[in-house]
C-alpha positions as CSV (number, residue, x, y, z in Angstrom):
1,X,-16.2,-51.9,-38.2
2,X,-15.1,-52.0,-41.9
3,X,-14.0,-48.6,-43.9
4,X,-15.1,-48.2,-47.2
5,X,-12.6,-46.6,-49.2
6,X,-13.1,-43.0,-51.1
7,X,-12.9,-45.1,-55.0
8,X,-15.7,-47.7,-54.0
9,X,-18.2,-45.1,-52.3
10,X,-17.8,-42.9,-55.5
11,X,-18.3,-45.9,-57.7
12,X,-21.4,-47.0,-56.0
13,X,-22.5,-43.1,-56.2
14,X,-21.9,-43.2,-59.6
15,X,-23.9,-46.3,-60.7
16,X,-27.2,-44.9,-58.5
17,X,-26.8,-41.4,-60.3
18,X,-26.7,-44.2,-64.2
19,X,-29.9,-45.6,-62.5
20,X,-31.1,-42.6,-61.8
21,X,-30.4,-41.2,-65.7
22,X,-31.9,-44.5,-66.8
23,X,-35.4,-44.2,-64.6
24,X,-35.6,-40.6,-65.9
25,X,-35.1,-41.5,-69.8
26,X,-37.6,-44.5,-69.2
27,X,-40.1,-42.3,-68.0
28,X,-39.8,-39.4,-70.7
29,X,-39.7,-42.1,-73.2
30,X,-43.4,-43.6,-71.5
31,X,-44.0,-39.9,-71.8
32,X,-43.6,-40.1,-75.6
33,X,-45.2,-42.9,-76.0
34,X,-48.5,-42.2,-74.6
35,X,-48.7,-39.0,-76.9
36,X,-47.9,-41.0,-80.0
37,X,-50.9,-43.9,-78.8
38,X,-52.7,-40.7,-78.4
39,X,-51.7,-39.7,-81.7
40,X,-52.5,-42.9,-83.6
41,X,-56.3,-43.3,-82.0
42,X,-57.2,-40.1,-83.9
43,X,-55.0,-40.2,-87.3
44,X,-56.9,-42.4,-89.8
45,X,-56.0,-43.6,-92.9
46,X,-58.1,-45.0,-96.5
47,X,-57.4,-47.9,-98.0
48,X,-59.2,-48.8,-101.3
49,X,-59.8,-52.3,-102.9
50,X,-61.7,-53.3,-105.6
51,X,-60.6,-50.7,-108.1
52,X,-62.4,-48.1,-105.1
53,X,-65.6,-50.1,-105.0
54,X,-64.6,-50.9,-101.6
55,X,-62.9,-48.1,-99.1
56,X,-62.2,-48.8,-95.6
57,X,-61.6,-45.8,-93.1
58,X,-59.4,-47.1,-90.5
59,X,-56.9,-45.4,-87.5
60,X,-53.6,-46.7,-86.8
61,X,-54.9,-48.3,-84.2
62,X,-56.9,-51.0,-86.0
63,X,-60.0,-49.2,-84.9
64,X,-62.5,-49.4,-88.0
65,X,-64.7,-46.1,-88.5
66,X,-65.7,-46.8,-91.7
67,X,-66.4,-48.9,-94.9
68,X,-67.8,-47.2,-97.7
69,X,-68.7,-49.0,-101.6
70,X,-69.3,-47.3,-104.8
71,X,-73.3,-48.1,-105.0
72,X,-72.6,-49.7,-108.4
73,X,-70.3,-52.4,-107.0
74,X,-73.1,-53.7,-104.4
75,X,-74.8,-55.1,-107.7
76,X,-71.9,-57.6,-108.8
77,X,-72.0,-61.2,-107.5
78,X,-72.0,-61.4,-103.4
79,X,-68.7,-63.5,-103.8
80,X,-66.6,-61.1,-105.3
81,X,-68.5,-58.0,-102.7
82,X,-67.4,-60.2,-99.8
83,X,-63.8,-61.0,-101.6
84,X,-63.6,-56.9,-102.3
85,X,-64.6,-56.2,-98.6
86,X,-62.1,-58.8,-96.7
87,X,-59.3,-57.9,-99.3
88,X,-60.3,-53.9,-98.3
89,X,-60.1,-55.1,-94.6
90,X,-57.0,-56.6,-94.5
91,X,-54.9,-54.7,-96.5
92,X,-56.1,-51.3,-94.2
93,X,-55.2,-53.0,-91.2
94,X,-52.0,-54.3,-92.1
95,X,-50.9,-50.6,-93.5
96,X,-52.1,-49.6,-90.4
97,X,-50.3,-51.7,-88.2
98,X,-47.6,-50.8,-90.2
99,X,-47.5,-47.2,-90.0
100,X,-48.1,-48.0,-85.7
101,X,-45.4,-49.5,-85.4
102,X,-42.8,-47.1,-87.8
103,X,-44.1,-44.2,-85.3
104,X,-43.6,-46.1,-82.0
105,X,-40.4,-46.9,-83.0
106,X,-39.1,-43.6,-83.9
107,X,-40.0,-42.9,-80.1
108,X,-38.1,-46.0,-79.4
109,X,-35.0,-45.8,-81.3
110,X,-34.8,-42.4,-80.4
111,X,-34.5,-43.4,-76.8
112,X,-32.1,-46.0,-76.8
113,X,-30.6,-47.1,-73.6
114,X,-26.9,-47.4,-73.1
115,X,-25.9,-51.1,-72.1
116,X,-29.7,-52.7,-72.9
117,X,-29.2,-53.1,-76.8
118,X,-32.5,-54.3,-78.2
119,X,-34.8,-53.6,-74.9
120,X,-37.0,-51.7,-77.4
């Protein structure tokens, strides 16, 4: 039968209690997460184009709840409605993709783990 000595049973004790740290941080920091995706389906922004003829009501989730247009703006050329409308569109979703990801990674960041640089 083979003896373990006293340093390498304390070692291996000591790497299941870093494991153990590790599992706990990762699921405090799934913890934090959920609340912030929580967070993020509810918080909506506006985002204007056109001059306001065109706002688009949007959460930071890309989840559209609404596009409103000055009534005056509906009479100008269809071509420059639909430019208004996709320019409206795109810049709210990319602010709000933006904003997404600045609060998921102050979660993140915030939980960074020693030894895995860059997991997050």
């Amino acid at each position: 039968m083979m003896a373990l000595d006293a340093g390498a049973a304390g070692g291996k004790r000591r790497c299941m209690a870093g494991v153990g740290k590790l599992l706990k941080q990762a699921a405090k920091m799934q913890k934090k997460l959920e609340a912030v995706q929580t967070e993020l389906a509810e918080k909506t922004i506006d985002v204007s184009s056109g001059g306001g003829a065109v706002t688009v009501t949007i959460t930071l989730q890309q989840e559209v709840r609404a596009v409103k247009f000055d009534p005056e703006f509906l009479k100008e050329d269809p071509e420059v409605v639909e430019e208004a409308v996709t320019e409206a569109m795109r810049e709210a979703v990319t602010k709000s993709k933006q904003l997404n990801e600045e609060a998921v990674a102050e979660v993140t960041q915030s939980m960074q783990m020693p030894g895995l640089p860059g997991l997050f």
